[in-house]
N, C-alpha and C positions, 0 to 999 in steps of 0.2 A: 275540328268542331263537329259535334251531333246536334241537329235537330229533331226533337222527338213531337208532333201535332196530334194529339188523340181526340178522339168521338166515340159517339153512341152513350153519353151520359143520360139520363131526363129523372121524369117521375114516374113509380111503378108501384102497386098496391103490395102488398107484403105478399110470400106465396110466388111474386113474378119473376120475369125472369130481362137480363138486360143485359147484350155485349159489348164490350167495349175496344175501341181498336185503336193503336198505337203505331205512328206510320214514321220511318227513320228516315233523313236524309242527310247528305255530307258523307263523313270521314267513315261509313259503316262496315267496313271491313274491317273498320279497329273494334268493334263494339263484342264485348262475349256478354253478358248477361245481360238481358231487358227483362223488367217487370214492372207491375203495380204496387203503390204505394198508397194509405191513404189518410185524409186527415178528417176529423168528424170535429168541430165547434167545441174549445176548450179543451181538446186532447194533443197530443204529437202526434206525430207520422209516422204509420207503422206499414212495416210490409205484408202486404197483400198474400203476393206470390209472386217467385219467379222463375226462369229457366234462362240456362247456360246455352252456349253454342253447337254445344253437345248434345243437350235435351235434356239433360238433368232439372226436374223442380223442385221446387217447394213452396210450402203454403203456410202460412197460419192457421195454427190448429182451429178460430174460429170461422173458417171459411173452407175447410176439408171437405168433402165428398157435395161440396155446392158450389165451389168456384173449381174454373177449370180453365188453365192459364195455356196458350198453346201460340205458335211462332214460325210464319212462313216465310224462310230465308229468301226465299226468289223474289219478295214482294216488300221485305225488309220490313214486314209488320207484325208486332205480337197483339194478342188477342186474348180480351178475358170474358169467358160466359159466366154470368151471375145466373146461376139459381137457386130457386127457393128463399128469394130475397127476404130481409128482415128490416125493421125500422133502425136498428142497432146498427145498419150495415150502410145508413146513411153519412154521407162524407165527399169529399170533394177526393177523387183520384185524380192517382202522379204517372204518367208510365215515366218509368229510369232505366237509364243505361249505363252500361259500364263497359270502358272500354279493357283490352289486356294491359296498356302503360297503365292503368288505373285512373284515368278521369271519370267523371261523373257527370252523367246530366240528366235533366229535368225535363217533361213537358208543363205546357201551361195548367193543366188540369180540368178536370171535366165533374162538374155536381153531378152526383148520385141520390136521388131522395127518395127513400123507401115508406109510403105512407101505408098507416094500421089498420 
């Protein structure tokens, strides 16, 4: 089992900026990909970004050259810098992990609200 506990969620005027941090514990030497997920009121859950064990990412084209997803193995926490927030970008975020057997898990999630 993985537990994944994230923060740094709140409220930030559009323009701002807000990190968020995803902190692993348990079985985390099974774990290859952690990232963000997120959900906005009446939509699914879409991915954010994420990166491999390796360091490979990816992003969602509508969070390119403003979110910046990054992963301190000694500390077993990934990390996403929001900038240049937008109202659009309001949503409750997921960090997810995956491990190599292929499980999947969830944090509780953390509000983001980007006000205009």
């Amino acid at each position: 089992q993985v537990q994944l506990v994230e923060s740094g969620g709140g409220l930030v005027q559009a323009g701002g900026s807000l990190r968020l941090s995803c902190a692993a514990s348990g079985r985390i030497f099974n774990i290859n990909t952690m990232g963000w997920y997120r959900q906005a009121p009446g939509k699914q859950r879409e991915l954010v970004a994420d990166m491999t064990s390796g360091g490979r990412t990816n992003y969602a084209d509508s969070v390119k050259n403003r979110f910046t997803i990054s992963r301190d193995n000694a500390k077993n926490t990934v990390y996403l810098q929001m900038n240049s927030l937008k109202p659009e970008d309001t949503a409750v975020y997921y960090c997810n992990s995956n491990t190599w057997a292929g499980s999947n898990y969830w944090g509780q999630g953390t509000q983001v609200t980007v006000s205009s």
